[in-house]
PyMOL CGO cylinders between C-alpha atoms (Angstrom):
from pymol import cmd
from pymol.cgo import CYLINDER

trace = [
    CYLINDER, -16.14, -0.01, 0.65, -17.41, 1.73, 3.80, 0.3, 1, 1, 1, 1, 1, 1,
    CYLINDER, -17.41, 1.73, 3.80, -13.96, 2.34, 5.44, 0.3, 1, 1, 1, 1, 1, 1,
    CYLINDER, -13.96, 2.34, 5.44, -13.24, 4.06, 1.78, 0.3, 1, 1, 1, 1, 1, 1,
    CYLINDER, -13.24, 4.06, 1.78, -16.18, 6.24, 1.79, 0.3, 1, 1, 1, 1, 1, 1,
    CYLINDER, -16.18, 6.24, 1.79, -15.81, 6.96, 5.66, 0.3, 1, 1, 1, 1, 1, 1,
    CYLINDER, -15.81, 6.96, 5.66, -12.21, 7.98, 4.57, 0.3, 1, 1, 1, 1, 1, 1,
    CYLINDER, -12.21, 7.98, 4.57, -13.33, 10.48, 1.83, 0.3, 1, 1, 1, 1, 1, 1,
    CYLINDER, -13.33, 10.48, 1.83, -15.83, 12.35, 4.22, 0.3, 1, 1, 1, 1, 1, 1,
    CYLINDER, -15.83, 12.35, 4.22, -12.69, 12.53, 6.14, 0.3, 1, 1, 1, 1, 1, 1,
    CYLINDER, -12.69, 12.53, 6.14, -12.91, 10.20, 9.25, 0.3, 1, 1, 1, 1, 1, 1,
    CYLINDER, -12.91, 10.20, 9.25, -9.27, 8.96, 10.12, 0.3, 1, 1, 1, 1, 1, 1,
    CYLINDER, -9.27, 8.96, 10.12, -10.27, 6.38, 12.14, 0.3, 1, 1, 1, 1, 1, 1,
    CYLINDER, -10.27, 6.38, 12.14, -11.73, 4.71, 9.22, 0.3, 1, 1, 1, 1, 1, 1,
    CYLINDER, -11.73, 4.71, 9.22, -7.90, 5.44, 7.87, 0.3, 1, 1, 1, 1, 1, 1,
    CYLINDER, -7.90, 5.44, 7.87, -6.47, 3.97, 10.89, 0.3, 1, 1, 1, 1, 1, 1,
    CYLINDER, -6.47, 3.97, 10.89, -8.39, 0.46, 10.15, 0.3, 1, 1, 1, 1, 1, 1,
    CYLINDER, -8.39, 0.46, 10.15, -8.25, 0.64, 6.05, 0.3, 1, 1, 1, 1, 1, 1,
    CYLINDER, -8.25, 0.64, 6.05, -4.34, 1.22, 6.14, 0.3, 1, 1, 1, 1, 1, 1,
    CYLINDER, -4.34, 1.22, 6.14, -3.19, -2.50, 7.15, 0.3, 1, 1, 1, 1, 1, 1,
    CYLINDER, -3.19, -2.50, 7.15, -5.62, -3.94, 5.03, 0.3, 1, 1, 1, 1, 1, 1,
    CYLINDER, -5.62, -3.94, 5.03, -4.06, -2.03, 2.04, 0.3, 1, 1, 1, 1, 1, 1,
    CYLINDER, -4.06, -2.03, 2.04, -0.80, -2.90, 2.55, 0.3, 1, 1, 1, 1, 1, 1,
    CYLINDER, -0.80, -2.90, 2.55, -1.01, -6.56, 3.42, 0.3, 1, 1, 1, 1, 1, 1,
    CYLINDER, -1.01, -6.56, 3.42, -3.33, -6.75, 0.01, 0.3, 1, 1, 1, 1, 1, 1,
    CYLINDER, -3.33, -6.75, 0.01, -0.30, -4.70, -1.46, 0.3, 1, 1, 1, 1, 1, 1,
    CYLINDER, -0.30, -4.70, -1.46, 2.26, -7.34, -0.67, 0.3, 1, 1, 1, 1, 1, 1,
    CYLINDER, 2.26, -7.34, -0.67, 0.33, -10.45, -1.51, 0.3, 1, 1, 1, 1, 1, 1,
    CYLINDER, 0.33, -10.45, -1.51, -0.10, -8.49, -5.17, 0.3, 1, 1, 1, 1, 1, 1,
    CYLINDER, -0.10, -8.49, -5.17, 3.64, -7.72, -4.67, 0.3, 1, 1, 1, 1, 1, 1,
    CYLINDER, 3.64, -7.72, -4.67, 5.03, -11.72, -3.79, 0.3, 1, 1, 1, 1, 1, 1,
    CYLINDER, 5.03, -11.72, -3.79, 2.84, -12.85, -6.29, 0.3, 1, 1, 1, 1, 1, 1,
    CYLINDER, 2.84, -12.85, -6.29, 4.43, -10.57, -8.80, 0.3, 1, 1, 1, 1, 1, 1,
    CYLINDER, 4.43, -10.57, -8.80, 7.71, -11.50, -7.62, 0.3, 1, 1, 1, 1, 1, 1,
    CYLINDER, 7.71, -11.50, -7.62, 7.08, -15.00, -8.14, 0.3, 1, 1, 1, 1, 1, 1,
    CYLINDER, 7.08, -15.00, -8.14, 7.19, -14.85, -11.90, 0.3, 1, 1, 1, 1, 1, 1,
    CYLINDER, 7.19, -14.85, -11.90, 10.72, -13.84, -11.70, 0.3, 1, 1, 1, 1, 1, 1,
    CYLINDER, 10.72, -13.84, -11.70, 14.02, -15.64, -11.70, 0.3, 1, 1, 1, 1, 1, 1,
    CYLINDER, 14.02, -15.64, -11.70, 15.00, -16.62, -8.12, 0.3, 1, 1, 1, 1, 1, 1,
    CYLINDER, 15.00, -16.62, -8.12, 17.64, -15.05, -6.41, 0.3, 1, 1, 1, 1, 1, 1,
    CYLINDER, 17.64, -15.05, -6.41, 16.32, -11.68, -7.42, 0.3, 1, 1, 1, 1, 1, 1,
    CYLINDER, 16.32, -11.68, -7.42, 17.38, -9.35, -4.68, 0.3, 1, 1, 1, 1, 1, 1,
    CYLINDER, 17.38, -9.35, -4.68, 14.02, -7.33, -4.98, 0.3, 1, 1, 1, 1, 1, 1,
    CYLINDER, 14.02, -7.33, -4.98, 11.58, -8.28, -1.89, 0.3, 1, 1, 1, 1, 1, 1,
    CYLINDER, 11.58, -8.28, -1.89, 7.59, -7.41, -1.95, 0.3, 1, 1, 1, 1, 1, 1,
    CYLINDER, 7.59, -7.41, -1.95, 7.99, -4.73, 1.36, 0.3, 1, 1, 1, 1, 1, 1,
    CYLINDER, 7.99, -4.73, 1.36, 10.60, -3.25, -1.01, 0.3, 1, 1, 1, 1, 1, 1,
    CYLINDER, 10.60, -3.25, -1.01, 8.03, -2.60, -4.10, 0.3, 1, 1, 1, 1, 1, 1,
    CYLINDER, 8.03, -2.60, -4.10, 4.78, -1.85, -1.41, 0.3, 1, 1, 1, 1, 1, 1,
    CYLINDER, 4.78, -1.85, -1.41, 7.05, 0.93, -0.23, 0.3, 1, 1, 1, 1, 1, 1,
    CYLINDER, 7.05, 0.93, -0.23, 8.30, 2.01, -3.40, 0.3, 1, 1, 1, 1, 1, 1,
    CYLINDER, 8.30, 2.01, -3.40, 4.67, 2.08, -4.66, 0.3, 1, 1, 1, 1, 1, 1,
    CYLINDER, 4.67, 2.08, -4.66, 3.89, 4.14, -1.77, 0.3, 1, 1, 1, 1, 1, 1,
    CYLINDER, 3.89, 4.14, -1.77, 6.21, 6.85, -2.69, 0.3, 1, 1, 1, 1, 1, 1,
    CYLINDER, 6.21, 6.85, -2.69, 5.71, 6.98, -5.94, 0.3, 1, 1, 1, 1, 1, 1,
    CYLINDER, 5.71, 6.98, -5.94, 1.82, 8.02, -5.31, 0.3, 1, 1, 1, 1, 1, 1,
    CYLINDER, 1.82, 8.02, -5.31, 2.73, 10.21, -2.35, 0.3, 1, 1, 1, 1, 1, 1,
    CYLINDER, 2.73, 10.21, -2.35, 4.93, 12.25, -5.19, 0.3, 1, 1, 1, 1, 1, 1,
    CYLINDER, 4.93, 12.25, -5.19, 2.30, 12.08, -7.66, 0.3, 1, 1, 1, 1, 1, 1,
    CYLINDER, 2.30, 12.08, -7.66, -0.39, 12.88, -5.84, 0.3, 1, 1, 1, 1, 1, 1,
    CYLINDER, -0.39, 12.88, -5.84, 1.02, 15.68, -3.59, 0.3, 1, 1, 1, 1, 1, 1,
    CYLINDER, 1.02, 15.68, -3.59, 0.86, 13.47, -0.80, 0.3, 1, 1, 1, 1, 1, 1,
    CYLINDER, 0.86, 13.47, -0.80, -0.45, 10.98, 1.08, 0.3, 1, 1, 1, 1, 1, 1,
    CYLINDER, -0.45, 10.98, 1.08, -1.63, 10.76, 4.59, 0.3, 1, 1, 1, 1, 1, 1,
    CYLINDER, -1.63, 10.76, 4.59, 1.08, 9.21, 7.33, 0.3, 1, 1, 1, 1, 1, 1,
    CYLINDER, 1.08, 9.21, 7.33, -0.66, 6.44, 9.74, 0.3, 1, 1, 1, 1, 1, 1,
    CYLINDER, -0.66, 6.44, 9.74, 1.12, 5.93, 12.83, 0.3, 1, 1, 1, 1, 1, 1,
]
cmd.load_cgo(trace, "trace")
């Protein structure tokens, strides 16, 4: 909860170290979704994280890019 907090009061660093811990957390949720589904389903958890992504990005007028 600190890197979220450090993010709201605007630190980026605190961005920098929070952003791969999203995402990996994003595509556990994502294969574990996934698994529940017939196999051979062409749909892959990177796939949904990065639809997901885009989705809020639209939705919420953007979110921040971390290179």
């Amino acid at each position: 909860m600190p890197l979220l907090r450090s993010w709201a009061a605007g630190d980026t660093q605190a961005l920098e170290e929070l952003f791969p811990l999203v995402y990996q957390e994003l595509k556990r949720m994502a294969r574990s979704q996934l698994a529940a589904e017939p196999p051979g389903g062409r749909t892959r958890p990177t796939v949904l994280v990065h639809e997901l992504y885009l989705r809020l990005s639209r939705d919420s007028g953007g979110i921040p890019v971390v290179s």
